[in-house]
C-alpha positions as CSV (number, residue, x, y, z in Angstrom):
1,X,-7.3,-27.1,-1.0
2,X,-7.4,-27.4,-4.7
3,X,-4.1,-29.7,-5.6
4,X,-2.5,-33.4,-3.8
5,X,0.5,-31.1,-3.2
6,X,-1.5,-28.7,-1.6
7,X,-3.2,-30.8,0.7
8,X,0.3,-32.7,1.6
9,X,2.0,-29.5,2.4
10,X,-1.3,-28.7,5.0
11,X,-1.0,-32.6,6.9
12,X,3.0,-32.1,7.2
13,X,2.1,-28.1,8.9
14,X,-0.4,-29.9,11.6
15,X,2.0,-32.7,11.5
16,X,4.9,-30.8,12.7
17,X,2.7,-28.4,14.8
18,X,1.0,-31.5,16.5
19,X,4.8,-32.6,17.5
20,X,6.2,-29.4,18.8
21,X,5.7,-30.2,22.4
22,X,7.7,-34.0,22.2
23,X,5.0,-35.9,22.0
24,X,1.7,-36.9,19.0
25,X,-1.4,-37.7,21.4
26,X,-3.4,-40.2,20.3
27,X,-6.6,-37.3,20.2
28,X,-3.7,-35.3,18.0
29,X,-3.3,-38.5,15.9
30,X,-7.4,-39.1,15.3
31,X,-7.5,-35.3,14.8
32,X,-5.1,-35.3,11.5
33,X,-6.6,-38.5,10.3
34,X,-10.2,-36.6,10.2
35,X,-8.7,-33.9,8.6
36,X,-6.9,-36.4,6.0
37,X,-9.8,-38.1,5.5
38,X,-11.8,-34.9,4.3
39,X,-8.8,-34.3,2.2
40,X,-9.6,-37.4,0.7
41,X,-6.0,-38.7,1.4
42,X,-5.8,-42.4,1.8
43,X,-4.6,-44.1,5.1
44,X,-0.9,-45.2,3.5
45,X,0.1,-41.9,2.2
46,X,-1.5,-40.2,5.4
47,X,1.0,-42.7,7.5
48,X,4.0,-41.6,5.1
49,X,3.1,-38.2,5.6
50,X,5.0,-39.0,9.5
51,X,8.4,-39.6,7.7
52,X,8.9,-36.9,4.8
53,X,10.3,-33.2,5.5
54,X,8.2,-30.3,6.0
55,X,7.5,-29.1,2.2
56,X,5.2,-25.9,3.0
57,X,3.6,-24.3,0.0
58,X,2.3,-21.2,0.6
59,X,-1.7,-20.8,0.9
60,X,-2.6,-17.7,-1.5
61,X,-6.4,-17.2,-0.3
62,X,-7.1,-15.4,3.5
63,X,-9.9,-17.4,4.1
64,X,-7.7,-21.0,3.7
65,X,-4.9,-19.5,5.4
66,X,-7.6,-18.6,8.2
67,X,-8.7,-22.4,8.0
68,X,-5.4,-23.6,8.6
69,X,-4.4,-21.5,11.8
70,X,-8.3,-22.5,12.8
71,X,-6.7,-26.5,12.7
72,X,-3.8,-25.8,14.0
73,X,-5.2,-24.1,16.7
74,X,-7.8,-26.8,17.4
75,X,-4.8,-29.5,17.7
76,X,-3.3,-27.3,20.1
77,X,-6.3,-28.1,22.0
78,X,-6.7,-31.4,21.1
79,X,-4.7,-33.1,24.2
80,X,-6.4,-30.8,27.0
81,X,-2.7,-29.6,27.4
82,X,-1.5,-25.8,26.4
83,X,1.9,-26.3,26.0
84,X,4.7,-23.0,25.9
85,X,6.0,-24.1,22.7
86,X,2.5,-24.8,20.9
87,X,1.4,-21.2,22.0
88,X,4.7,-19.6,20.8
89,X,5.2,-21.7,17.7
90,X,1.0,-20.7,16.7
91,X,2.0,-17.5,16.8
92,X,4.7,-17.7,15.0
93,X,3.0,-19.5,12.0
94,X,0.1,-17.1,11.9
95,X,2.9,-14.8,11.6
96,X,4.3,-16.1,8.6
97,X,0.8,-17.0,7.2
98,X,0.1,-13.3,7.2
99,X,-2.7,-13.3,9.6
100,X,-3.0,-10.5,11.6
101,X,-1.5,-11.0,15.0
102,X,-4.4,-9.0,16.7
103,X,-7.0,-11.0,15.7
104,X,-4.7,-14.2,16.3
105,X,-4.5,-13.3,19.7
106,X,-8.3,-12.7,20.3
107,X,-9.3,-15.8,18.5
108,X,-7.0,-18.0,20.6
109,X,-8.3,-16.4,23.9
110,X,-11.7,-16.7,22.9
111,X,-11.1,-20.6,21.9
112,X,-9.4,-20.7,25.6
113,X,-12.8,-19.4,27.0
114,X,-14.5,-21.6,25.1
115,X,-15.7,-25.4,27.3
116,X,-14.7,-27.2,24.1
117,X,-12.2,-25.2,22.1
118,X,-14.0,-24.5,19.6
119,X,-16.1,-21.0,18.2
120,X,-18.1,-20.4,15.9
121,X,-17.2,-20.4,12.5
122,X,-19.0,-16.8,11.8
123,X,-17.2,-15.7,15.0
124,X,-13.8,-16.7,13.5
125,X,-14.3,-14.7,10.2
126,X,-16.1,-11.8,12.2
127,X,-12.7,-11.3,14.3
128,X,-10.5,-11.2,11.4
129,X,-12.3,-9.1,9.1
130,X,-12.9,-6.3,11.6
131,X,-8.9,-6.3,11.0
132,X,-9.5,-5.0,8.3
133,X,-11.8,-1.9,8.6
């Protein structure tokens, strides 16, 4: 993420996201303060962030835009709890993020598999770019 409104528009996506089912866990919570803090966004705007409308701007390089639905997905994790609406609402971003919805699929089952969520990073860019060939 190159500029602050960049990096605001990706906290208020896994803010939102992180809400869809009702509820911000505490593990959800933790989750988007790591990922504010390697944004290098202080803790008073990253508490603001909670109260200001969804402002997306649109991610221009695949491999950020694969990033993104990577976070997203991990917070859909994050609780221990696969909720209907976090699966269908995913989806639906990846969708409009321009990610293939093949390779969405297949990452998100092989993150189910996995004991802790997550997958390897070269496993993550593997499924997408064999999208492409």
């Amino acid at each position: 993420m190159n500029t602050e409104t960049e990096k605001r528009s990706l906290l208020l996506e896994m803010i939102a996201f992180s809400t869809v089912d009702g509820k911000l866990h505490k593990r959800e919570y933790d989750f988007l303060w790591l990922v504010a803090q390697e944004l290098n966004i202080e803790l008073s705007v990253f508490k603001d962030l909670f109260h200001q409308e969804n402002e997306f701007v649109i991610i221009k390089s695949e491999f950020q835009r694969i990033q993104q639905f990577y976070r997203l997905a991990l917070i859909m994790h994050c609780d221990g709890v696969l909720h209907e609406k976090e699966a269908t609402a995913i989806q639906q971003i990846a969708i409009e993020m321009g990610l293939n919805p093949g390779a969405v699929k297949r990452v998100l089952n092989l993150m189910k598999k996995a004991p802790n969520a997550m997958i390897d990073p070269k496993v993550l860019l593997k499924v997408f770019q064999e999208q492409h060939n």
